[in-house]
Backbone as a chain_set.jsonl record, in Angstrom:
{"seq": "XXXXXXXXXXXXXXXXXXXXXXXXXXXXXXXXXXXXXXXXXXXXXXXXXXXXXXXXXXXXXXXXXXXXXXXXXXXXXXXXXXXXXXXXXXXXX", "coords": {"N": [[60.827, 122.957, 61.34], [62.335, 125.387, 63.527], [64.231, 127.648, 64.545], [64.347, 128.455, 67.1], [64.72, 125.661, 67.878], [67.001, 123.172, 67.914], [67.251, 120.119, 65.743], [67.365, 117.361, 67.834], [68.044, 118.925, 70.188], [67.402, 118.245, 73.491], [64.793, 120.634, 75.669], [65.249, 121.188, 77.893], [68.194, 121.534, 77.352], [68.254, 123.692, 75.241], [67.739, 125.295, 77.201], [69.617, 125.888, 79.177], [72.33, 125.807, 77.429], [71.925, 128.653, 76.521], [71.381, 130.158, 78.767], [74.154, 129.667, 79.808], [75.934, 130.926, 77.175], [74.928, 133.398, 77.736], [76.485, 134.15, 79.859], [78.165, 133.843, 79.062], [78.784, 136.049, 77.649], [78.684, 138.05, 79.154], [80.62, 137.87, 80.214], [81.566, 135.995, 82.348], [83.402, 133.448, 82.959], [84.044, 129.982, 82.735], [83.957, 126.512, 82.352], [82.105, 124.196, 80.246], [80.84, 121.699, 81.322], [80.962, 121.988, 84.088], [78.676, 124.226, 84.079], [75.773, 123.515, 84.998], [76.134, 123.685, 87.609], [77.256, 125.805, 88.587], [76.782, 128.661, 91.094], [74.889, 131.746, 90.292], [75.166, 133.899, 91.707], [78.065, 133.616, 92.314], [79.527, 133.888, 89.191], [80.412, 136.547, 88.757], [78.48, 138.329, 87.074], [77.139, 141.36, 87.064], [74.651, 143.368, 88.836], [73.103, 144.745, 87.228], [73.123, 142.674, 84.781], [72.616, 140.413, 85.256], [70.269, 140.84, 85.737], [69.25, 141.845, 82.763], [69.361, 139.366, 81.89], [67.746, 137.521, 82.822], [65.379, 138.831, 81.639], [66.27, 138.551, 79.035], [66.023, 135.659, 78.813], [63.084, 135.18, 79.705], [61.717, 136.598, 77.452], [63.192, 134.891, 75.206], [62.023, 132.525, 76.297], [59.556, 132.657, 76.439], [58.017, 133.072, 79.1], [57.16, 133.936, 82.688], [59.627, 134.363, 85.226], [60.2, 134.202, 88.288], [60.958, 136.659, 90.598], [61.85, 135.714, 93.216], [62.999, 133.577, 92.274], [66.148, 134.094, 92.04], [67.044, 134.56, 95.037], [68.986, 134.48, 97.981], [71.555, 131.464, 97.193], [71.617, 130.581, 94.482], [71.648, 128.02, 91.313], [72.794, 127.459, 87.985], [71.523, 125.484, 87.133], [69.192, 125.653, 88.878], [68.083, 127.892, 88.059], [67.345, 127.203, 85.243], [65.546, 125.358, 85.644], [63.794, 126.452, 86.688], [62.443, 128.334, 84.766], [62.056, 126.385, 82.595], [60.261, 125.148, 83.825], [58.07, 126.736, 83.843], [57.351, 127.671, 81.253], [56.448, 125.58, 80.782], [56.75, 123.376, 79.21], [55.713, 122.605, 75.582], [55.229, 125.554, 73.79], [54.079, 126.738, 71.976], [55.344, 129.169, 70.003]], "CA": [[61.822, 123.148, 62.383], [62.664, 126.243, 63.595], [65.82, 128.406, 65.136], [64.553, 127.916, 68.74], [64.507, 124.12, 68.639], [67.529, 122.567, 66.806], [67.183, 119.073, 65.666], [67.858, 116.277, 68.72], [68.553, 119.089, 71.638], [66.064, 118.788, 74.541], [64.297, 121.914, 75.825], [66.642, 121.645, 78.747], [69.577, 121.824, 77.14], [68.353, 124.324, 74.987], [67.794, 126.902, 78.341], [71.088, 125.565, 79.938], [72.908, 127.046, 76.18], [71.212, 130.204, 76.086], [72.073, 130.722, 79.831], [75.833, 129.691, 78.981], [76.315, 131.827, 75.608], [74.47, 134.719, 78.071], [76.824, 134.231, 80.888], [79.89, 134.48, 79.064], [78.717, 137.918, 76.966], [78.542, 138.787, 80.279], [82.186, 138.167, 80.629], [81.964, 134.754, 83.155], [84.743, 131.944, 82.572], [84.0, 128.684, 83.064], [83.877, 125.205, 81.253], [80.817, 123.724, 80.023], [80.391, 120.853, 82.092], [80.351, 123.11, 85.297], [77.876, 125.276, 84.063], [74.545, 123.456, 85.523], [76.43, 123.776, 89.544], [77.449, 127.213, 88.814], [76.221, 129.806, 91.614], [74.719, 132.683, 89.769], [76.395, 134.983, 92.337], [79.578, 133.608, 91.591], [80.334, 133.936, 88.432], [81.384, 137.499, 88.342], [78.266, 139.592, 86.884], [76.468, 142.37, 88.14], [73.315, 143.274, 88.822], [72.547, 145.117, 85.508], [73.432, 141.524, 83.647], [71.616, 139.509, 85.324], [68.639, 141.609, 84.872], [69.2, 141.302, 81.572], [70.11, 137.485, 81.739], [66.439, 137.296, 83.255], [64.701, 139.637, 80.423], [66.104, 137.338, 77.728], [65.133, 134.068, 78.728], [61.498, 135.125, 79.33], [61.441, 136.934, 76.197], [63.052, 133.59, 74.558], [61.189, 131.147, 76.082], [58.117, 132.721, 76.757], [57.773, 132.608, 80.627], [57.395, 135.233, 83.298], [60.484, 134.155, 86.184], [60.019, 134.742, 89.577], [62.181, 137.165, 91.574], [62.223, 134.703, 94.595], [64.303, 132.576, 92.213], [66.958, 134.319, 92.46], [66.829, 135.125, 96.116], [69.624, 133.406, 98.057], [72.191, 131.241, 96.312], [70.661, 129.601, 93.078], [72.565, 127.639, 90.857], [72.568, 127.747, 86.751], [70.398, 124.181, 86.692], [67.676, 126.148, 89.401], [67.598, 128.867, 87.456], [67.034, 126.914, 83.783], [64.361, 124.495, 85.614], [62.503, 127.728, 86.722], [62.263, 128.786, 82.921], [61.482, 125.022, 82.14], [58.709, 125.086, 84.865], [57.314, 128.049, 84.131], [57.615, 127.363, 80.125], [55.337, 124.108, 80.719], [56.666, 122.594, 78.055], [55.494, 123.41, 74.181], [53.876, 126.666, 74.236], [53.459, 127.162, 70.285], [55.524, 130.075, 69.827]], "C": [[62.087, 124.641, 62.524], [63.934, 126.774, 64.91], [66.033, 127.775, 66.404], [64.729, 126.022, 68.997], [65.341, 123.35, 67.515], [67.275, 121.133, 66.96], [67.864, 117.555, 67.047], [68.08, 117.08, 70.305], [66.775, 119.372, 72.674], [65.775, 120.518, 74.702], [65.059, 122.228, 77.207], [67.873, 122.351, 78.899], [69.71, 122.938, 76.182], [68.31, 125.753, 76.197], [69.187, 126.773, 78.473], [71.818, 126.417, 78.739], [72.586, 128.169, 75.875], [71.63, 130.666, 77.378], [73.896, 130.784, 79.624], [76.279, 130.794, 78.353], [75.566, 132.996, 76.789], [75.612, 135.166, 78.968], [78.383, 134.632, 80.753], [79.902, 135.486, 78.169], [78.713, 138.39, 77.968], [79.818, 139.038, 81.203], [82.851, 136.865, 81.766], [82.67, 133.78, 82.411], [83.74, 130.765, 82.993], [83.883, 127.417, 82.053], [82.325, 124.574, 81.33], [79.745, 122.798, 80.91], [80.144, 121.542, 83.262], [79.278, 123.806, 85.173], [76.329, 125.085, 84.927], [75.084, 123.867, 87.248], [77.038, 124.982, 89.747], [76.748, 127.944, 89.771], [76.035, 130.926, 90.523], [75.646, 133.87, 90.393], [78.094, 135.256, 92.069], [80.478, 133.901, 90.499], [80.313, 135.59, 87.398], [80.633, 138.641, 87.224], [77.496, 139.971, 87.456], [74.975, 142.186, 87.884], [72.235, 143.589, 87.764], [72.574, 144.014, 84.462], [72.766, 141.055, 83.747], [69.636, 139.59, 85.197], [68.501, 141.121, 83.516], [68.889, 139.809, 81.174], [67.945, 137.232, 81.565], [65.17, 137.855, 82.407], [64.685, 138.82, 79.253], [65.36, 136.091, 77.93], [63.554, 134.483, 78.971], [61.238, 135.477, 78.182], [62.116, 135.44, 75.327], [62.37, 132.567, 74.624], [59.531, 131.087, 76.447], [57.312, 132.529, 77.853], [58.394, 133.805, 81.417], [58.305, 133.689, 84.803], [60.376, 134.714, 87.524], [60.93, 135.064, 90.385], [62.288, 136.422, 92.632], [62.984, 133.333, 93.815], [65.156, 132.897, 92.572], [67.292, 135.345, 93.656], [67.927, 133.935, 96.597], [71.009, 132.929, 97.091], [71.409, 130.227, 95.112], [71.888, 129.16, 91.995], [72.272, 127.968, 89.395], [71.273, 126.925, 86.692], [69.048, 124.608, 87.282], [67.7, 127.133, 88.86], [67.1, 128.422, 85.841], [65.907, 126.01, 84.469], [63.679, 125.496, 85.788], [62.181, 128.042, 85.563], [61.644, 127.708, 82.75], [60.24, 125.019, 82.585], [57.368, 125.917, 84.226], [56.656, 128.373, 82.594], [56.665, 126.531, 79.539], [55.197, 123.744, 79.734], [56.115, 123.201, 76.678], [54.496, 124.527, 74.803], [53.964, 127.718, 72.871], [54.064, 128.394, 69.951], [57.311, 129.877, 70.074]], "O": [[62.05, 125.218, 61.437], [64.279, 126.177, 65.93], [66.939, 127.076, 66.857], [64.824, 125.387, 70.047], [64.824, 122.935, 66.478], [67.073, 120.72, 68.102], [68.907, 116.952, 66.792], [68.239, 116.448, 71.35], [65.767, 120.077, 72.634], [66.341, 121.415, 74.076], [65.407, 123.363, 77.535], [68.412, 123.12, 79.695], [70.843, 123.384, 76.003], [68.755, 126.886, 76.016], [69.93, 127.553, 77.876], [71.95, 127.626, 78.929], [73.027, 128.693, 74.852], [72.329, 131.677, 77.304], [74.618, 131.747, 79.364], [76.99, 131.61, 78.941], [76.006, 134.018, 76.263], [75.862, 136.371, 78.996], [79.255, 135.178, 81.428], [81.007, 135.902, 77.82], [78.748, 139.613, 77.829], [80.087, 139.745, 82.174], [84.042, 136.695, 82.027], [82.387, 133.429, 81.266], [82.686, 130.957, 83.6], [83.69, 127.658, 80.862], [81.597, 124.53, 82.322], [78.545, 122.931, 81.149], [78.949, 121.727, 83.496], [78.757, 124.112, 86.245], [75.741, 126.046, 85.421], [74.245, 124.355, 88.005], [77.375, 125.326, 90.88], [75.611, 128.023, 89.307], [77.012, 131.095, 89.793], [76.519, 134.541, 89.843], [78.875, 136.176, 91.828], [81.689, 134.109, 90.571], [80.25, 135.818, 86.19], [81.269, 139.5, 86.614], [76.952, 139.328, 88.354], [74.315, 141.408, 87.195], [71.139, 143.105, 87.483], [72.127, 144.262, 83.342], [71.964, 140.864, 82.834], [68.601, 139.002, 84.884], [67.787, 140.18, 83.17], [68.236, 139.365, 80.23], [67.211, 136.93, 80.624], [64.063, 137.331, 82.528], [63.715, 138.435, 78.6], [64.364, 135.652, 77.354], [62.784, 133.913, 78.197], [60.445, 134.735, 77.603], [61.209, 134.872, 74.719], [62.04, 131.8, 73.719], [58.7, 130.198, 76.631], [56.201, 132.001, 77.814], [59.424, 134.445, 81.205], [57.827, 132.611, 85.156], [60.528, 135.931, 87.63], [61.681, 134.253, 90.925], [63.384, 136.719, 93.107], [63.429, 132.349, 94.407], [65.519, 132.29, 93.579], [67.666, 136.509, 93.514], [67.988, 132.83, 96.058], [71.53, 133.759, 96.345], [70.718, 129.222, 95.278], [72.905, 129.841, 91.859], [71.415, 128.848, 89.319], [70.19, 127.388, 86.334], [67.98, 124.294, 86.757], [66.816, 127.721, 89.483], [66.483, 129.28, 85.209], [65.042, 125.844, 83.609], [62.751, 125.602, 84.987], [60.964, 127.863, 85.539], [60.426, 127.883, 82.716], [59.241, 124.905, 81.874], [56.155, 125.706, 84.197], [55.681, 129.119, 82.502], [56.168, 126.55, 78.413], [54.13, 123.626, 79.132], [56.074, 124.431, 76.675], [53.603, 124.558, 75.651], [53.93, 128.945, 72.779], [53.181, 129.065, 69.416], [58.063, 130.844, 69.95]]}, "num_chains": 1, "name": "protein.A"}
């Protein structure tokens, strides 16, 4: 077993918590259950964060993200299936 993949949580719900825990070092409020219908725009960081936001998760999950995700309004859940997508499932590392 290792760090990235605790015992019982999908690979879903592990992006969705890593976006979360990113979103509120980043200083965004909100409650848990909201978090997949969140607007990215909305919740209050800048453009230097979300850079970031977008740096980590490829570097965590091992997947290059495509700037035409977040083009528009995109929510938390289209921004963790893009990672998921893009992730294609185990990828040994």
């Amino acid at each position: 077993m290792t760090n990235k993949e605790p015992a019982g949580q999908s690979r879903d719900q592990q992006i969705l918590d890593f976006i979360g825990s990113r979103l509120r070092k980043a200083g965004a409020v909100f409650v848990d259950a909201d978090l997949p219908a969140l607007d990215i725009d909305s919740v209050g960081i800048d453009s230097l964060e979300l850079t970031e936001l977008i740096m980590e998760l490829e570097d965590q999950f091992q997947v290059v993200i495509d700037d035409t995700v977040l083009t528009g309004s995109t929510t938390v859940a289209e921004l963790a299936s893009a990672v998921a997508q893009g992730a294609g499932g185990e990828h040994g590392g």
